[in-house]
N, C-alpha and C positions, 0 to 999 in steps of 0.2 A: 504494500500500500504506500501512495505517495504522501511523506506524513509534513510537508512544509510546500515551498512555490520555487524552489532552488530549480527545476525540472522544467516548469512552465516558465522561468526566465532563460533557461539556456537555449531551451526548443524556439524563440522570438527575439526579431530582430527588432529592436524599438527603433530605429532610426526609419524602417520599409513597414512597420505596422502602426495604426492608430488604435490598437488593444493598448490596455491599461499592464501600466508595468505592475509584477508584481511584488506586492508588499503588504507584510500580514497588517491586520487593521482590528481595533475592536469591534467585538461581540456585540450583537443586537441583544436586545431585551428578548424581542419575539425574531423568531430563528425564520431568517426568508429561502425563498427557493426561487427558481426562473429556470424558464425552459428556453430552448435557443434553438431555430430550426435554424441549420447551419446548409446551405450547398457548398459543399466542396468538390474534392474527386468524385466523394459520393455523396448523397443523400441523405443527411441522416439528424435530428435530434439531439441535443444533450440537456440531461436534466442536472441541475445545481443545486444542493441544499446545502446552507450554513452551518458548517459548525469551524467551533473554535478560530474565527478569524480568517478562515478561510472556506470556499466551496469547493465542499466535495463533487467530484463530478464523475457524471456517466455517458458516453456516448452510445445512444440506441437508434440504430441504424433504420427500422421501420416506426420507431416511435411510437410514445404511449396508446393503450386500447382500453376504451372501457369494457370490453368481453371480457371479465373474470378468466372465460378458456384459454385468451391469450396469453403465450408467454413470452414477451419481448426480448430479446436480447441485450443486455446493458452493460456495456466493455468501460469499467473501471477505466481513468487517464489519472493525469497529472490535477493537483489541487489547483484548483484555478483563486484569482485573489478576491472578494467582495465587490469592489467596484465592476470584476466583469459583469455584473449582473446587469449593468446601465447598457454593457455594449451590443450597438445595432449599427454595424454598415460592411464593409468590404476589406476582407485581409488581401493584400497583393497576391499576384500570379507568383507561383513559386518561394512564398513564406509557407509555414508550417500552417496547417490549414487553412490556403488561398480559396478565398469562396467570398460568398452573400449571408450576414449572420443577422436572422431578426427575430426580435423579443418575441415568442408564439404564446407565453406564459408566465404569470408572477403573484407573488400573495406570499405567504408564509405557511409554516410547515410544522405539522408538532408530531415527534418521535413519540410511540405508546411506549415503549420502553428505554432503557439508556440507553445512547445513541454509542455511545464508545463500546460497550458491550457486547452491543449487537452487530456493530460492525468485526469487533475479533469474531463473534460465533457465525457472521455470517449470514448472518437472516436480519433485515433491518424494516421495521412495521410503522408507517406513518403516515398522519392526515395530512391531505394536501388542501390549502385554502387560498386555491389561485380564482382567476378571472372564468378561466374558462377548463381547469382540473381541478376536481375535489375529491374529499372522499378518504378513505383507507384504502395503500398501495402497499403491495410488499416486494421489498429488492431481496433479491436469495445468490447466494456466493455458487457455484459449483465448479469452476475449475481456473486456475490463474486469473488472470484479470476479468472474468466471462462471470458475470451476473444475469438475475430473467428479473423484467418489470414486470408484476402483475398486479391488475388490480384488484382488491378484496369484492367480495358480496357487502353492497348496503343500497342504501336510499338514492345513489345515483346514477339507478339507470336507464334515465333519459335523456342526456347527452350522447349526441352523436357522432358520429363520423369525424376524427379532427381532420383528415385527409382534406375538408371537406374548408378548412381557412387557411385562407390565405395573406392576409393581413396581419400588421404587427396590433400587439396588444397595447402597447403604449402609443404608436404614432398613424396607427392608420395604415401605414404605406406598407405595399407589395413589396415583394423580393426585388422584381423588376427596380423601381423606384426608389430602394435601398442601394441597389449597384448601380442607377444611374447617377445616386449624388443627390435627389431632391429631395428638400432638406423642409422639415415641417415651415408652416405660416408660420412669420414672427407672430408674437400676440396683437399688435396691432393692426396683420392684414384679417384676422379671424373675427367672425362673426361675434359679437358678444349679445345674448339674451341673459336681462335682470341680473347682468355683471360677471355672468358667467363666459368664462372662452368659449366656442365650442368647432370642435377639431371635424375634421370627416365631415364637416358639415353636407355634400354631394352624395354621399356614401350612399346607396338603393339600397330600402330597408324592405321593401317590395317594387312591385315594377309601377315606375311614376312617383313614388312618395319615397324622398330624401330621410336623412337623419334628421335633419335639418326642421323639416315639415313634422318631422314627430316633435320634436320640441318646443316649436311655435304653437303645436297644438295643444300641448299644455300647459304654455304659459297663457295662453286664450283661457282655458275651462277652470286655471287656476281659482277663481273666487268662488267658484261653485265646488269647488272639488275639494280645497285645503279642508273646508268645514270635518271632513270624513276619514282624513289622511292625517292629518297634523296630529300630531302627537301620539300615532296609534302606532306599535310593532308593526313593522312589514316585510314582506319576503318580495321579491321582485324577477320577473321572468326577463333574464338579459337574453340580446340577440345582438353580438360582438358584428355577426356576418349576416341579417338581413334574416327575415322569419325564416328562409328555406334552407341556413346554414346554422351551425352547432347555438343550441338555446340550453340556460340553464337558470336553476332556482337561487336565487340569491337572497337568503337571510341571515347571513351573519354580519358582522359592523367590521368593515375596510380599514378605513384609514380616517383620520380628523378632515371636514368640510363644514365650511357653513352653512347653516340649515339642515345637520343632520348631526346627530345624537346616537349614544350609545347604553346601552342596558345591560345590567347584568341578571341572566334566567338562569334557576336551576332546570337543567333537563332531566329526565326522568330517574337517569342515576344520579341524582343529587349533583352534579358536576356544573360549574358556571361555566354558562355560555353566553357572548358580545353577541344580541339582538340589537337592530336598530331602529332609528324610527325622525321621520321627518317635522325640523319645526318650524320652516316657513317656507317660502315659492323658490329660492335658492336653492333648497332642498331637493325639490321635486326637478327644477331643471339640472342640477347636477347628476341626477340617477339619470335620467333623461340623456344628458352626454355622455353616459358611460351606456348609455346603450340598454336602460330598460327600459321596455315597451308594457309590462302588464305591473302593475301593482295590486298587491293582495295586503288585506289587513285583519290585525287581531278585532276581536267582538269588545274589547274595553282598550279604554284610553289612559296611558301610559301613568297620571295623575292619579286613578282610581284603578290600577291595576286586575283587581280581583272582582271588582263588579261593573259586569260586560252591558254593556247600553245599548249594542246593535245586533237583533236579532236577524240570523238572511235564510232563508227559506230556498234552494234552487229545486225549481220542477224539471230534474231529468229525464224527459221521456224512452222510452223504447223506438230503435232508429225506423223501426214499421209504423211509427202511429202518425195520425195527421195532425197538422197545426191546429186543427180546430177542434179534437180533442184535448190536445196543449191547452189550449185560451178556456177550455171549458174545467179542466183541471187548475186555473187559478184562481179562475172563480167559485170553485167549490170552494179552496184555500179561503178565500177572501170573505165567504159566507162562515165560516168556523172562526174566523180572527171576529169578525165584527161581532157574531155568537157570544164571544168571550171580552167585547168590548178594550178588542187590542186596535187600536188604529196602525193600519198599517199602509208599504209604498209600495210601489213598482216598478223595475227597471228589466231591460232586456240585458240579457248575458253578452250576448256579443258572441257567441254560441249558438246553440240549440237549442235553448234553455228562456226563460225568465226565471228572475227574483223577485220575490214578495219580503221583502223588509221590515220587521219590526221596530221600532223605536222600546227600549226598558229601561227600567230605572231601580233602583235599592235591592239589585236581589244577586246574591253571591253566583260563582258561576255552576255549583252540583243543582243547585238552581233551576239558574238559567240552561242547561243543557236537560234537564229533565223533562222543563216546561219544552221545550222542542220536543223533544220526543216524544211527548204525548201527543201533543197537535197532530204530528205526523201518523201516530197510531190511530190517532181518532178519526183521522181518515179512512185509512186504512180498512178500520172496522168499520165506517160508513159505507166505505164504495170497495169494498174488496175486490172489484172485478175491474177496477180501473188504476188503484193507486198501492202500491207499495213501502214500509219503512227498513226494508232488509235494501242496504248495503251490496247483498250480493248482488255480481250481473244477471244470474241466471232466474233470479226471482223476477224481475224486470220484463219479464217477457210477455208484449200487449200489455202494455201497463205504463206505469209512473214513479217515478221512485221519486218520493216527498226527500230531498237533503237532508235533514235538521243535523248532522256528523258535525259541520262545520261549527256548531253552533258551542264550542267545546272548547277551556281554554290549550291555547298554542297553535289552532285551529286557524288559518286563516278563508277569509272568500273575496274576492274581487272587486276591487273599492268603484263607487259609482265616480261614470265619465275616466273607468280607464279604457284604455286599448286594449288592443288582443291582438296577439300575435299568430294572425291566421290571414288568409288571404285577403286584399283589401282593408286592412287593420280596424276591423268594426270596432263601436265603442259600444261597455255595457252604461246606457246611458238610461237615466231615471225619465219614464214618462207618466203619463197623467193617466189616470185610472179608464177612463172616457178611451182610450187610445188604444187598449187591448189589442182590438178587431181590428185596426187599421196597421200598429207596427209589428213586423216581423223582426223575430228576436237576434237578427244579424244584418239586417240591412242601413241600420245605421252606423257609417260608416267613417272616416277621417275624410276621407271627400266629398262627403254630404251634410256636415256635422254643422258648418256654418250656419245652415237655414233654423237649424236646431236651435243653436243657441239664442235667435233670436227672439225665440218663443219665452214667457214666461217658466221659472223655474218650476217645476212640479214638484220640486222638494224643499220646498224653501222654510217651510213652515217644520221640518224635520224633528229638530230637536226643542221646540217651543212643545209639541204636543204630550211630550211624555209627563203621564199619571205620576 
């Protein structure tokens, strides 16, 4: 093992290379990583992780997989020094790894056991909390320099294909555009929305609508929307490469911005975890320039943590039933809330789906996830031949399956006037009860949304109404 940068300075020529010399540096608090698609001779990935002042590093020739079945190959090199983590452009023709090197990955990294340890035995287990890799990955030694990247079984398997980006994670730019030299906007030629930069601003995030257009869109719905986002936990569906390239969940707290907050959650093993949560339009434009398109929120607000104030209801139909079973299924909904003297909203998913929305108030969340449950049950047992409260798929069949799951702390559902990251970037946007019959639960859309907003709010009275 390369145990100093003695290796990685004789192998480079500083005078023919703009790689960083090396030289040990101090230790991070929180231990980062960075991936590096590198073209050289050949093809191939390295992965970085900190430790002790310097990055250990791996070059994986086909590069990470989320298949658990895959076993990557990852050839052990030389410690590379901290600062490479910054580097993105071109080693000369004929220096030691003459190629195009761009940022493909970065965030930080936490070993499940000791990292020194595990590197003598040889089996090394750690969470990755990058942009676009997460998760539990395990490196395994098996012969001289020759490690397998594999990634563990968890919660992250719906990211897709990295083959599939092409783009650096910090600057935007292609391979191409790395090796021809073009060098990011100063901040001054860059667009700034509500003070913020914003990079990629051109980037097709679908076909016709810009980054750019997603973020003027929500600085538009901004005063309708903070009401419901601000100050609540959130998780957020990023799309680094446009809805048809690699999307993933993002709920854990990044890095310091303003207009965004950090929380500390015990998760289920008692273990704190950095949630986050947005506290003013800075906020929401800054997730926005890092490229999330959907916003999801907890049922209570950050302030009163423990008792949830937004009840959401999703009617998931069966993909055989008609929309106007749909509309007739919310109105059953709608006749049991008012039954029960709950005033309640409505909004289209943006989906398949509407939301029927409660407004609560004073009631903890064993609660409030109970009082869901029965609503749904009480369906259930009214219309048994149309509606469902089982979760499974296969119960769903000709039928309805009443949500109330979400309604549960840690739980998130889809904040009113986000997007979606589906074709045409519909929004789930709150309409008027009267509207039922006339909007379809995905046709409103980021390029029809204008007409919308001119209409009076149909939620405005939201949170004045709760008992």
């Amino acid at each position: 093992m390369k145990k100093n940068l003695t290796l990685y300075n004789k192998k480079r020529n500083f005078n023919k290379t703009k790689e960083p010399k090396g030289k040990k540096e101090k230790a991070n608090k929180k231990l980062r990583f960075v991936v590096q698609h590198h073209i050289a001779r050949k093809d191939h990935y390295d992965l970085r992780l900190e430790w002790k002042g310097v990055m250990k590093s791996w070059a994986v020739p086909k590069g990470p997989s989320y298949n658990p079945k895959d076993k990557r190959l990852a050839i052990m090199v030389e410690d590379h020094p901290l600062s490479y983590r910054n580097f993105e452009g071109t080693i000369p023709k004929g220096e030691y790894g003459g190629g195009t090197v761009m940022l493909f990955d970065e965030g930080y990294f936490e070993p499940i056991e000791n990292f020194n340890e595990s590197l003598k035995l040889g089996t090394i287990k750690f969470v990755l909390k990058g942009q676009r890799l997460r998760g539990m990955w395990s490196l395994v030694h098996f012969k001289d320099d020759n490690w397998l990247l594999i990634k563990d079984e968890d919660e992250n398997y719906i990211y897709r294909d990295i083959k599939v980006i092409n783009t650096s994670v910090r600057t935007g730019r292609t391979m191409e555009e790395i090796e021809k030299g073009k060098p990011r906007k100063k901040k001054n030629d860059k667009d700034r929305v509500d003070g913020i930069d914003i990079s990629s601003k051109d980037k097709l995030i679908d076909k016709h609508i810009s980054k750019l257009d997603v973020i003027k869109y929500y600085q538009l719905v901004a005063k309708r929307m903070m009401p419901f986002l601000e100050n609540r936990i959130i998780s957020t569906v990023r799309c680094p490469d446009g809805i048809d390239g690699e999307s993933f969940f993002k709920k854990h707290f990044e890095k310091e911005c303003e207009g965004l907050s950090k929380i500390e959650i015990l998760n289920k093993d008692k273990e704190k975890e950095d949630y986050y949560y947005i506290t003013s339009v800075k906020g929401l434009i800054s997730e926005a320039q890092m490229n999330s398109i959907e916003f999801h929120t907890w049922g209570s607000n950050i302030q009163n943590l423990e008792k949830p104030d937004v009840m959401v209801f999703d009617l998931d139909p069966d993909e055989k039933l008609s929309l106007k079973k749909l509309r007739d299924g919310v109105k059953d909904l709608k006749s049991i809330l008012d039954e029960l003297k709950l005033k309640s909203y409505l909004k289209t998913s943006g989906g398949k789906g509407y939301h029927v929305v409660v407004p609560m108030k004073n009631i903890d969340w064993k609660e409030f996830r109970l009082i869901a449950k029965n609503i749904a049950i009480l369906m259930e047992s009214k219309w048994p031949e149309k509606y469902t409260s089982n979760i499974r798929k296969e119960k769903r069949k000709n039928k309805i399956f009443i949500d109330w799951v979400r309604n549960t702390k840690g739980a998130t559902s889809v904040a009113p006037y986000s997007l979606r990251a589906r074709k045409n970037l519909p929004v789930s946007m709150p309409i008027f009860w009267n509207e039922l019959e006339k909007v379809t639960p995905n046709e409103i859309t980021i390029k029809n949304v204008l007409k919308r907003l001119k209409l009076k709010d149909p939620w405005k009275d939201f949170f004045e109404k709760i008992d």
